[in-house]
C-alpha positions as CSV (number, residue, x, y, z in Angstrom):
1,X,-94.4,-59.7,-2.0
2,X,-92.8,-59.1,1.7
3,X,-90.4,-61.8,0.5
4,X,-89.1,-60.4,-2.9
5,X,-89.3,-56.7,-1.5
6,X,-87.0,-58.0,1.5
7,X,-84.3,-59.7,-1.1
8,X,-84.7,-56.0,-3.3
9,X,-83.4,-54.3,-0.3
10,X,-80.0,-55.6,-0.2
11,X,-78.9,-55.3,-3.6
12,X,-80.5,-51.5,-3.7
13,X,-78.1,-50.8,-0.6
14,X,-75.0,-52.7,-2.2
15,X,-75.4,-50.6,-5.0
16,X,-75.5,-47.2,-2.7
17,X,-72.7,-48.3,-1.1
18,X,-70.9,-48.9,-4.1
19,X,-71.8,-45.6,-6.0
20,X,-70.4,-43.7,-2.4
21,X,-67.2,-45.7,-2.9
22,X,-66.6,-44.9,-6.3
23,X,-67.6,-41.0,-5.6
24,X,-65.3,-41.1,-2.3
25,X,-62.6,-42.8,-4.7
26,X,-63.5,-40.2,-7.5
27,X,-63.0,-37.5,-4.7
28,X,-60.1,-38.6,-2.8
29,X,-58.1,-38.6,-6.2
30,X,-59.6,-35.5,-7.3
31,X,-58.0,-34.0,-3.6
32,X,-54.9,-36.0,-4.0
33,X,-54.0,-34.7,-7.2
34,X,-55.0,-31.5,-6.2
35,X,-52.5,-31.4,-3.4
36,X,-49.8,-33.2,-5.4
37,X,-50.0,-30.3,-8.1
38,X,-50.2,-27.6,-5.7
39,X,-48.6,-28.8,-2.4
40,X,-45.2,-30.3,-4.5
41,X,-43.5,-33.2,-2.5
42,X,-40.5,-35.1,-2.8
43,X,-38.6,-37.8,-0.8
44,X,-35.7,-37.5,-3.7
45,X,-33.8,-34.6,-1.5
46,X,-30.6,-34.4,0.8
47,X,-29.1,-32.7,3.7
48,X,-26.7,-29.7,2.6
49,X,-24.5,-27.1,4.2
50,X,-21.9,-24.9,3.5
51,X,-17.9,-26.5,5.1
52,X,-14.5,-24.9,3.9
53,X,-11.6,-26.6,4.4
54,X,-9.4,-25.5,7.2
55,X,-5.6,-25.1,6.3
56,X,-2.9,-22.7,7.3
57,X,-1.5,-19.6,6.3
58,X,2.1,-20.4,7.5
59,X,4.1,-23.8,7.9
60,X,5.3,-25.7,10.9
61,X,5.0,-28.3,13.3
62,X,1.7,-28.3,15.2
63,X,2.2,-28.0,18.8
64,X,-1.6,-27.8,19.8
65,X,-4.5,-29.2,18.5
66,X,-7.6,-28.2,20.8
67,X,-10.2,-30.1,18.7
68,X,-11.4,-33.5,17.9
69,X,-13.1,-35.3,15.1
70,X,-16.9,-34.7,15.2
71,X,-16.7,-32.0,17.5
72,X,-19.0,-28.8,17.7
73,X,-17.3,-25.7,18.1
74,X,-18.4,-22.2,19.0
75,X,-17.0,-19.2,17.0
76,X,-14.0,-17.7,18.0
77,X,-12.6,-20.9,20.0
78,X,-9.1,-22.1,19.1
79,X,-8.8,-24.9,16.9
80,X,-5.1,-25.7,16.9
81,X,-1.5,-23.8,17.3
82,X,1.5,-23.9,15.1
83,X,5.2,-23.1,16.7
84,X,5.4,-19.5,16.7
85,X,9.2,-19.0,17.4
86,X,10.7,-19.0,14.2
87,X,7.8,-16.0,13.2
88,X,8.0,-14.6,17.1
89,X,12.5,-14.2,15.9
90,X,11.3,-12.8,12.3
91,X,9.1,-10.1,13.7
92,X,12.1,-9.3,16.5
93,X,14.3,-8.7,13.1
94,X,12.3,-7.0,11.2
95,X,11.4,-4.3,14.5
96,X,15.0,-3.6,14.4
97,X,15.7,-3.4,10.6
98,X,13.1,-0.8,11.5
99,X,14.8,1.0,14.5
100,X,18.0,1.1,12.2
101,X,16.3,3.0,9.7
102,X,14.7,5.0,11.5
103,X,18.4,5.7,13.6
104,X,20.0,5.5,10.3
105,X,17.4,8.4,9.8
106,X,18.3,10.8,12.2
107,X,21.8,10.3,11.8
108,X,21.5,11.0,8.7
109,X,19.6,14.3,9.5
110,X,22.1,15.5,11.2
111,X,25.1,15.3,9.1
112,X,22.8,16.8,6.4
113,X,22.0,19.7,8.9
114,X,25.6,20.1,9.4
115,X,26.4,20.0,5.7
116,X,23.9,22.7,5.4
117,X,25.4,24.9,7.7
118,X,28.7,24.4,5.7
119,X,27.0,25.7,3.1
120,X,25.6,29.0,4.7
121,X,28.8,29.4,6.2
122,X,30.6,29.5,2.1
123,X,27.7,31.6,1.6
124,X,28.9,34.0,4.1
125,X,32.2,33.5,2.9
126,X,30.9,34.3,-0.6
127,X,30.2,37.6,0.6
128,X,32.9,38.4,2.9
129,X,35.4,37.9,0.1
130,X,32.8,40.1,-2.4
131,X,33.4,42.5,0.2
132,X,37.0,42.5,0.9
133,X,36.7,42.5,-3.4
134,X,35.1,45.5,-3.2
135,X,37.0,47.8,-0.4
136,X,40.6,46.3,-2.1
137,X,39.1,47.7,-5.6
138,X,38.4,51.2,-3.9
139,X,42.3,50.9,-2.3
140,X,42.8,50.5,-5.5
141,X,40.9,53.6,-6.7
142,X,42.2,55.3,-3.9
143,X,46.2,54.4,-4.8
144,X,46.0,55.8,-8.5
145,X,44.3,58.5,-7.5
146,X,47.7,59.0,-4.6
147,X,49.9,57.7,-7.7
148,X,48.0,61.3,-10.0
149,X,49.0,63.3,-7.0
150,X,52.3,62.3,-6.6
151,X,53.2,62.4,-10.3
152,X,51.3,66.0,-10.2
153,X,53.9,67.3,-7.5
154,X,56.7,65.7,-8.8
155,X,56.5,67.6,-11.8
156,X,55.4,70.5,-10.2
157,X,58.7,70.0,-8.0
158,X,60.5,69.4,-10.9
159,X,59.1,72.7,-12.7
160,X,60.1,74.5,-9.6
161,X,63.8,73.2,-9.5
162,X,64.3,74.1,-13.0
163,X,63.8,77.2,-12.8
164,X,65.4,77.4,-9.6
165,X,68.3,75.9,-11.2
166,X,68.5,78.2,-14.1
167,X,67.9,81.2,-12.5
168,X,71.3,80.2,-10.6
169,X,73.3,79.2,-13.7
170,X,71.7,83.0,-14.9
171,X,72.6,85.0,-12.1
172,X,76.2,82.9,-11.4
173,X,78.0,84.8,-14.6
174,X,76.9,88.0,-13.5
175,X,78.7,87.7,-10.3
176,X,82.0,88.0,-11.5
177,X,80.7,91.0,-13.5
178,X,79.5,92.5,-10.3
179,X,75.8,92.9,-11.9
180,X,74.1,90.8,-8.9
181,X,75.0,90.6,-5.2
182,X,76.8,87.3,-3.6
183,X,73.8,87.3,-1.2
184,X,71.0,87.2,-4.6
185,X,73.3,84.3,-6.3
186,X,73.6,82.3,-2.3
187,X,69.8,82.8,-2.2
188,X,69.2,81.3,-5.6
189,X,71.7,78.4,-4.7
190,X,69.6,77.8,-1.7
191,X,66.5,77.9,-3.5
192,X,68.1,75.4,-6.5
193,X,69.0,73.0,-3.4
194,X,65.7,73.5,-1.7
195,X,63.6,72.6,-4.8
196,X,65.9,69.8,-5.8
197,X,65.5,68.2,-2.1
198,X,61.4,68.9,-2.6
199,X,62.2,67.5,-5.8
200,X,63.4,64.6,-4.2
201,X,61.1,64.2,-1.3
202,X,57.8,64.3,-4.4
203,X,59.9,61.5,-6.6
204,X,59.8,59.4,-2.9
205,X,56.2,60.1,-2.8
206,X,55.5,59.3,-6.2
207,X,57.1,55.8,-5.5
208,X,55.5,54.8,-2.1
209,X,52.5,55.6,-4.1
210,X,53.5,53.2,-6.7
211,X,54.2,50.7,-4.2
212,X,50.8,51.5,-2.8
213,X,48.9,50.8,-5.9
214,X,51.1,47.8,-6.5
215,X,49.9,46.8,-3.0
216,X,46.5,47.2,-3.4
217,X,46.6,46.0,-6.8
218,X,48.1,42.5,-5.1
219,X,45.1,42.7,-2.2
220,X,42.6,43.0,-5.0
221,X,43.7,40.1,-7.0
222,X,44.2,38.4,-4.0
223,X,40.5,39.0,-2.9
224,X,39.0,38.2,-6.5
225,X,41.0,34.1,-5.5
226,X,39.6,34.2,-2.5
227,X,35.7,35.0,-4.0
228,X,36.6,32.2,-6.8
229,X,38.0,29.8,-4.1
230,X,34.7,30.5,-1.7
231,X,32.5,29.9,-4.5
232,X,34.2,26.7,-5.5
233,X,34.1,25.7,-1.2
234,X,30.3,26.9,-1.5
235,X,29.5,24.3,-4.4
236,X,31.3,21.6,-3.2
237,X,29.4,22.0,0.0
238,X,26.1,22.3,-1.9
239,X,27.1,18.9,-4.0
240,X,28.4,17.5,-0.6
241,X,24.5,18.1,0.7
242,X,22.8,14.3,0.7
243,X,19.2,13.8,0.7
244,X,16.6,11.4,2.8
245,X,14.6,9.7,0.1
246,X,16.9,7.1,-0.7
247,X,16.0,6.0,3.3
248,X,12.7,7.7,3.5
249,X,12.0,5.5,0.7
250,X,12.6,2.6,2.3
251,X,10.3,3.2,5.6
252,X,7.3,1.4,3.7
253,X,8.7,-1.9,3.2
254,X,10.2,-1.7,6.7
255,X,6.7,-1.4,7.7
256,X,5.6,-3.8,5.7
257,X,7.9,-5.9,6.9
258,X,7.2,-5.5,10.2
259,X,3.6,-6.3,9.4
260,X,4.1,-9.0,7.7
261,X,5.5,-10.8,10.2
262,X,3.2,-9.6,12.8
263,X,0.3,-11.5,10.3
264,X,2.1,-14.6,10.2
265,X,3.1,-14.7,13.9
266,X,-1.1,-14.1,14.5
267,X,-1.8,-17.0,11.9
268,X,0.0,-19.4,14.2
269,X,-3.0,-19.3,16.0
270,X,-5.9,-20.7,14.0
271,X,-9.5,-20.3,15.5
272,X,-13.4,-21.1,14.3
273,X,-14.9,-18.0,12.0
274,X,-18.1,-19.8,13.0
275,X,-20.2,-22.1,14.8
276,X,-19.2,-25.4,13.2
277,X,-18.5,-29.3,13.5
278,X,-15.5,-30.8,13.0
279,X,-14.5,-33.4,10.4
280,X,-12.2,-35.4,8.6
281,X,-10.1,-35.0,11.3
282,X,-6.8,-37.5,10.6
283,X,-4.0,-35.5,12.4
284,X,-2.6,-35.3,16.0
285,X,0.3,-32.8,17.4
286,X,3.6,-32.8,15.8
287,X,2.2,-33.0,12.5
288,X,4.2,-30.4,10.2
289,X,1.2,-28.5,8.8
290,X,2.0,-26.8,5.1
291,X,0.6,-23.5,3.8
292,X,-2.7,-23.8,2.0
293,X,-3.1,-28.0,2.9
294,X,-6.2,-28.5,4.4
295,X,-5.8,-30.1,8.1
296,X,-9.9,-30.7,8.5
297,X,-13.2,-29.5,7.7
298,X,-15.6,-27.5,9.1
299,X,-19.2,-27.7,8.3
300,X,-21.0,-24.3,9.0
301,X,-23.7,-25.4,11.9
302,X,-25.4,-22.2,11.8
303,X,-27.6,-22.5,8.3
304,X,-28.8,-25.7,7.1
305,X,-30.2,-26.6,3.3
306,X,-32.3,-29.1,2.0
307,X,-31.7,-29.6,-1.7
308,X,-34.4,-31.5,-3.2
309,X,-35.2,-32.4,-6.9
310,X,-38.8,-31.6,-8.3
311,X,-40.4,-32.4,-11.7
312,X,-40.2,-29.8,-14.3
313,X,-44.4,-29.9,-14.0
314,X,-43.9,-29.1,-10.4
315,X,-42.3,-25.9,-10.4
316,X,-44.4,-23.5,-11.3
317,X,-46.1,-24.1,-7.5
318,X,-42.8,-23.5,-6.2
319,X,-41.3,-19.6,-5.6
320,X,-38.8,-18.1,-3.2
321,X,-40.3,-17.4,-0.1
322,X,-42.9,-20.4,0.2
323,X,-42.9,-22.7,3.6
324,X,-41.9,-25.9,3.1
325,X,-41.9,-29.1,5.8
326,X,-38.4,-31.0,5.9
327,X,-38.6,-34.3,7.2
328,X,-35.2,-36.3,7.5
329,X,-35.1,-40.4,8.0
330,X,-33.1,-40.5,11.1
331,X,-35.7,-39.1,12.6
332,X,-38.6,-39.3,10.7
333,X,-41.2,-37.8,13.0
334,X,-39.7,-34.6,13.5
335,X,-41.0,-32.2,11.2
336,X,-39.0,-29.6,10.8
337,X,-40.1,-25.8,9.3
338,X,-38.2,-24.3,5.8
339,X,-38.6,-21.7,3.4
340,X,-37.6,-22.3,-0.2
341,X,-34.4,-20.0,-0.6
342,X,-34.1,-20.9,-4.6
343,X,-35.1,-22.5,-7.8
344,X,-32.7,-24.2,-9.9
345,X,-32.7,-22.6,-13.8
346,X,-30.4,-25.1,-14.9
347,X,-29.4,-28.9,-14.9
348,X,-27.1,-30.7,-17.3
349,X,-28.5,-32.2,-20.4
350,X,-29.0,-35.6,-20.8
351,X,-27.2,-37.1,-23.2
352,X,-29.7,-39.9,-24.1
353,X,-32.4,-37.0,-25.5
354,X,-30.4,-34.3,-26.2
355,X,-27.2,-36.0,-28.0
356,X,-23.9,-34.3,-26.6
357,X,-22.9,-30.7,-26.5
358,X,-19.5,-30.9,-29.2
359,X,-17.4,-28.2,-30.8
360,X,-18.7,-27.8,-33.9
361,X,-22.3,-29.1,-34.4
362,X,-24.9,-30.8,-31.8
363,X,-25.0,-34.2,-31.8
364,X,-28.3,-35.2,-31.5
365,X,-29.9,-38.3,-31.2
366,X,-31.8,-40.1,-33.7
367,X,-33.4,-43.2,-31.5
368,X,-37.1,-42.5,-30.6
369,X,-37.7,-43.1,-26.8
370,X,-41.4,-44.2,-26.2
371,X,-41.2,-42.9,-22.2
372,X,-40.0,-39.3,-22.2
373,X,-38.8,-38.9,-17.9
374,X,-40.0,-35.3,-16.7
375,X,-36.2,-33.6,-15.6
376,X,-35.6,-32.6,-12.5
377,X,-34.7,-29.2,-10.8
378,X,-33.0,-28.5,-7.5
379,X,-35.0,-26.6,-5.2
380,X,-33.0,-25.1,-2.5
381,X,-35.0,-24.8,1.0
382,X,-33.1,-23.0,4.4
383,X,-34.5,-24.7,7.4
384,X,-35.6,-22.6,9.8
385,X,-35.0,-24.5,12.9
386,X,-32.4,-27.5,12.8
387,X,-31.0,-29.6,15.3
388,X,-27.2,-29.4,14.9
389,X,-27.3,-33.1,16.7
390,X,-29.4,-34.8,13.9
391,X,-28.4,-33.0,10.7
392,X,-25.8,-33.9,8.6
393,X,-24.3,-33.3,5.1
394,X,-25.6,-35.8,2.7
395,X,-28.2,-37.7,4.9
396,X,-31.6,-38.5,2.8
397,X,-34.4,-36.3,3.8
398,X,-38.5,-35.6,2.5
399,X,-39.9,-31.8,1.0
400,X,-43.4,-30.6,1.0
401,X,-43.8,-27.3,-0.4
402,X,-46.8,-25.6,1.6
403,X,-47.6,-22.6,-0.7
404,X,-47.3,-19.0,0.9
């Protein structure tokens, strides 16, 4: 009995032992793919930044380069100079095409000013002559109205004298027939001659009158020319008056100008937008550099990416927002802290399951494949505190979502 109970123990604890192993086995799967469901990891990821290429906004030899390959850089630092004299000369000229203008401008100005005092002055004119128009048309008025008189007394002169002159030739005959006195017939021979000189002296009038009203006549024709010939002076001068928008006009592209080639001298000078490392850096000083050729690159050191590529299964554990450890293999015992940025909605299809995406109608395959591989999705994680001495573009690197 003591012996067969003592070779029954063993087995019954070999079999306890084995049943706890299996469990623990059963168990430490049941956790594993617990946490490889929920807690997504992959060592299929890389290192990833954001890098533009530096290249220049104007040409010329370079004449300082302040950089080297590799190099960090702080924002605002200068990376490298280009000869600024032909751009310092083209800014110098276009300054003065600007001054000329601008002199061009007021010179301008002025000869318009005086131009427009010609034309006041032919505007004056204008009415000077309407005025000298006007007082030469009342002389006018004026000399008829002497001219009436004048012919008025000259016949009334004349009316006098003729019957001064026949009362004589009247009372003559009767002399010699005694009917009249000598002194009634030398009375009415001095009235005849009296009324003949008045006669005279109203004809003389009547004719300076005339000449008069010719006169005016002559000053009034004479004033209508010189109204006509002030109007014609006053429109030339008004068609003689320039205006500034021809040179106004041109003020913007002077200043344009100007800036311009204030922009290009400034891009002679080219400096870091951003905290960055240098690379691909294959140049020294007196290289010509060309607009829009890249010199180097600069890889933006401030935000770094790990791109990693889950299974299709895997993402629906993984959202924007969730923590993530980063682990890269340069130094694989640094764990470094992440947030998932983005998802990926879109990969290219494979060919091999799919077919090929034609004009015209798919092309899809007809082989069966016995192993269909899950696709993968890029999952975009920021790190939250990388070291700009170990992180690099490319290099391999591990991803463990951690949830929220």
């Amino acid at each position: 009995m003591n012996f067969e109970t003592a070779s029954r123990t063993p087995r019954v604890l070999s079999r306890r032992i084995s049943v706890a192993i299996a469990v623990g086995a059963v168990l430490l799967g049941l956790v594993a793919l617990y946490r490889a469901n929920h807690y997504p990891r992959t060592d299929d990821a890389e290192v990833f930044a954001n890098f533009i290429g530096i290249a220049p906004q104007v040409e010329g030899p370079i004449v300082r380069l302040n950089v080297h390959d590799n190099e960090f850089v702080r924002k605002g630092e200068q990376l490298f100079e280009i000869d600024e004299r032909p751009y310092q000369y083209a800014l110098e000229k276009a300054v003065s095409e600007q001054a000329a203008l601008e002199g061009q401008i007021t010179d301008e100005q002025r000869t318009i000013a005086a131009l427009v005092s010609a034309v006041s002055v032919s505007q004056a004119g204008i009415h000077s002559s309407q005025a000298d128009v006007n007082r030469w048309a009342a002389a006018v008025d004026q000399a008829r109205a002497d001219v009436s008189n004048a012919e008025q007394g000259v016949n009334r002169e004349k009316a006098e004298w003729t019957y001064a002159s026949n009362n004589l030739h009247r009372l003559e005959p009767l002399l010699t027939k005694q009917f009249v006195t000598v002194d009634q017939v030398d009375r009415a021979r001095t009235s005849e001659i009296a009324e003949a000189e008045a006669l005279k002296q109203a004809e003389s009038q009547l004719r300076l009158s005339q000449a008069g009203l010719q006169s005016a006549l002559a000053q009034y024709e004479r004033s209508k020319s010189a109204v006509d010939e002030s109007k014609a002076y006053h429109e030339q001068a008004q068609h003689a008056v320039t205006t500034l928008d021809p040179l106004t006009n041109q003020r913007g592209a002077r200043a344009s100008a100007v800036e311009t080639a204030r922009y290009n001298l400034g891009n002679c000078r080219v400096y870091a937008p951003f905290d960055a490392l240098v690379t691909n850096l294959n140049l020294s000083e007196g290289a010509y550099a060309h607009v829009g050729q890249q010199v180097f690159t600069l890889i933006d050191a401030r935000t770094w990416w790990v791109i990693g590529n889950f299974r299709e299964g895997e993402l629906q554990h993984i959202l924007p927002g969730m923590r993530a450890d980063v682990y890269i293999l340069s130094k694989p015992s640094l764990r470094f802290s992440g947030v998932v940025d983005s998802v990926a909605f879109g990969v290219t299809p494979d060919p091999d399951v799919f077919g090929r995406l034609e004009p015209g109608l798919p092309d899809a395959q007809r082989t069966l494949n016995w192993v269909h591989l899950a696709s993968r999705y890029p999952v975009r994680v920021r790190v939250q505190n990388p070291s700009p001495e170990l992180f690099r573009v490319g290099e391999s690197a591990v991803v463990t979502i951690r949830g929220d």
